[in-house]
C-alpha positions in Angstrom: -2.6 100.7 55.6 -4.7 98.8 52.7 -7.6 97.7 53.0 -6.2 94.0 51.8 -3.6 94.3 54.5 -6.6 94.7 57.4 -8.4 92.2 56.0 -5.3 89.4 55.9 -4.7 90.7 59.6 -8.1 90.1 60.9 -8.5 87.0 59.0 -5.3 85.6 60.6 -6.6 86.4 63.9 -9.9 85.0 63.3 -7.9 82.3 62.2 -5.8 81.7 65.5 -8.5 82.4 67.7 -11.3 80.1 65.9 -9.1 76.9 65.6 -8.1 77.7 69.7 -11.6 77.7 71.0 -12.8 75.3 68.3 -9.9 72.7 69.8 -9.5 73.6 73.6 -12.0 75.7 74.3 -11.8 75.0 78.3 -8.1 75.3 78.1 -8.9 78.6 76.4 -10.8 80.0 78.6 -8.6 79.0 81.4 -5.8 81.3 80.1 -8.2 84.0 80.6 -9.6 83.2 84.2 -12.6 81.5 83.7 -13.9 78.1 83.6 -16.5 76.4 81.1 -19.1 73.6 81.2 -20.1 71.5 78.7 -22.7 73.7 77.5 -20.2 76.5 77.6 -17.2 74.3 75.5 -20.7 73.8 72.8 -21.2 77.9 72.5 -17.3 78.1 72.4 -17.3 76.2 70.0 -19.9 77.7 67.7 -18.5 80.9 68.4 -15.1 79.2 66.4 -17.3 78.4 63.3 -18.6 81.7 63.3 -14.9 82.9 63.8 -13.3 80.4 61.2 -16.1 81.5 58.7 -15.3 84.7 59.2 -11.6 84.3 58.6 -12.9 82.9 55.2 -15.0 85.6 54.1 -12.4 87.9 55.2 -9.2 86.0 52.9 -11.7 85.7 49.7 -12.7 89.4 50.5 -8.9 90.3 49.8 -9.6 89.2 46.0 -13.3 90.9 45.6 -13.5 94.0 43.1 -16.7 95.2 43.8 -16.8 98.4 46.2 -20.0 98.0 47.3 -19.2 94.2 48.4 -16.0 95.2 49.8 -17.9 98.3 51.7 -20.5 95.7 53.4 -17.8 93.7 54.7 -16.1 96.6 56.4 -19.4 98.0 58.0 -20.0 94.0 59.4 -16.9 93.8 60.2 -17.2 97.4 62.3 -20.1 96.1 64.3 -18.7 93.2 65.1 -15.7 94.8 66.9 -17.6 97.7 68.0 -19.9 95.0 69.9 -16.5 93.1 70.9 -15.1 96.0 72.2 -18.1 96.6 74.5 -18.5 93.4 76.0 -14.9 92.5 76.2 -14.3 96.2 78.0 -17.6 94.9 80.3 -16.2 91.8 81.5 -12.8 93.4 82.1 -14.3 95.7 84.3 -16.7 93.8 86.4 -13.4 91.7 87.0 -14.3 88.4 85.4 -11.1 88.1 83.2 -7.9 88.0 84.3 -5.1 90.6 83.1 -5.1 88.8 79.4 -7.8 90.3 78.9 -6.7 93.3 78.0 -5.2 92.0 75.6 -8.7 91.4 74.1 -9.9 95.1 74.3 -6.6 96.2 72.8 -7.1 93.9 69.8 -11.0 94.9 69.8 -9.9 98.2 70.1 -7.4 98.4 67.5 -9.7 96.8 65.5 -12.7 99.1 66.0 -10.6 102.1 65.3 -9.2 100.5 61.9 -12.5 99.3 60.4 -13.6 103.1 61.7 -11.4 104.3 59.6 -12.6 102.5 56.6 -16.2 102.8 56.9 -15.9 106.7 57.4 -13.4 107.3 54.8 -15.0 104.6 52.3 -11.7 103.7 51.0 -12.0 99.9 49.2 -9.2 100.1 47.7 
């Protein structure tokens, strides 16, 4: 897989997930099991600027030349699903989230592994 291709990918999903909770963030949660306040909707929320930005960074990254540039996007990138991974794997556990979310680790999972791949090998291509 390119580089390019992960980024579209991830961008897409950042895409999907950041207008969801930025729109119906207690509906959102719902699907998963849980159930939000108004203070709860408010971080949900913020979490979808920070997921819609990211989506951004990640489609205008697609274009970017520079390896270094392209390099620091990959290791954020890494930490943030590294991080993911960990908490959505915690909650799954302790038996907070229903059975979607797995689907969550998977994806963080997935993710992880990919952006792995790319920070060890340093491809930017």
């Amino acid at each position: 897989m390119k580089l390019n291709a992960l980024f579209i990918i991830t961008a897409i999903l950042g895409l999907f997930f950041g207008i969801l909770m930025l729109i119906i963030p207690g509906q959102f949660s719902d699907f998963y099991g849980g159930t939000l306040t108004n203070a709860g909707k408010y971080n949900g929320q913020l979490v979808a600027a920070a997921y819609l930005g990211f989506a951004a960074l990640l489609f205008m990254a697609t274009k970017a030349k520079e390896a270094k540039g392209r390099q620091a996007i990959v290791i954020g990138s890494l930490v943030h699903f590294v991080v993911g991974l960990i908490i959505s794997l915690r909650w799954q556990i302790m038996g907070e989230v229903n059975v979607w979310g797995w689907t969550t680790v998977g994806l963080f999972a997935l993710l992880t592994l990919a952006y792995a791949y790319f920070a060890a090998t340093k491809k930017t291509d």
